[in-house]
C-alpha positions in Angstrom: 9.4 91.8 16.7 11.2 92.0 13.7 9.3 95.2 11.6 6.9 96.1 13.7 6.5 100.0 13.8 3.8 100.0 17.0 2.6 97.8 19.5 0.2 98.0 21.7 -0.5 96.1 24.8 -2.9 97.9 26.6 -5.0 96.5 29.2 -3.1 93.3 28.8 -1.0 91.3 31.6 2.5 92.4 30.3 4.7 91.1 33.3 8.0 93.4 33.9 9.8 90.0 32.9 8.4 90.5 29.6 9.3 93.3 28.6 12.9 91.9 28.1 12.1 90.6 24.8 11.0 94.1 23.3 15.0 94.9 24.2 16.4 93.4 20.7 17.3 96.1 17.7 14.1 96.8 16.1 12.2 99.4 14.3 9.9 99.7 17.1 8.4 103.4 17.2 5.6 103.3 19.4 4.7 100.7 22.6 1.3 101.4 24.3 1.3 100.3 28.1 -1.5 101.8 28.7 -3.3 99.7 32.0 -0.5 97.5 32.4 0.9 95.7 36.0 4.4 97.1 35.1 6.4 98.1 37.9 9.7 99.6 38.5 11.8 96.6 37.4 10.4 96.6 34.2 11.0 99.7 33.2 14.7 99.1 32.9 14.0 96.8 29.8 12.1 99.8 27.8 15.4 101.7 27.8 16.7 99.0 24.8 14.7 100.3 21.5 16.5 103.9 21.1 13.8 104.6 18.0 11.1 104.6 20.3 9.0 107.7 19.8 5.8 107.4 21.8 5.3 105.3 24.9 2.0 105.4 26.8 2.1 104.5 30.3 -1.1 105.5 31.7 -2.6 104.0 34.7 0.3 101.5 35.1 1.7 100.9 38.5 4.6 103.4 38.1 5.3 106.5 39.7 6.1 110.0 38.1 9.5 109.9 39.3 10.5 106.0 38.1 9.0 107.3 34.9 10.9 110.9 34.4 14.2 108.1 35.0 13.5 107.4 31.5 13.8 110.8 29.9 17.6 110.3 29.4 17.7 106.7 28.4 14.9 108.2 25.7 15.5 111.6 24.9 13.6 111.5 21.7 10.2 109.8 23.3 7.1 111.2 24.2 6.5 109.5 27.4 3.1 110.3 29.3 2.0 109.1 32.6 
């Protein structure tokens, strides 16, 4: 994930593990989890790329409150659930 300004993985089977390896540095602006199996434990790993600007997380397996937790990791992220 070296350039990459958006990626999305909608509707695929994204495990909460795997979301570790979108914590490097990277350019990343947008991630789409849009229909996703994430849980609460993945979400911690989505607090690594601080350029985020946009991450979709529609119809995932989260709850309104484990997803407001992000706000202050990503103050500058449109997060919609």
């Amino acid at each position: 994930m070296n350039g990459a300004r958006y990626l999305s993985l909608n509707r695929t089977q994204i495990t909460d593990y795997g979301l570790v390896h979108l914590t490097a540095p990277s350019k990343l602006e947008g991630l789409s989890l849009h229909l996703t199996p994430l849980t609460r434990d993945g979400i911690i790993h989505l607090r690594g790329p601080k350029k985020l600007r946009n991450l979709p997380l529609t119809v995932t397996l989260l709850t309104n409150s484990e997803t407001a937790n992000l706000d202050g990791a990503l103050p500058n992220c449109k997060i919609t659930h």
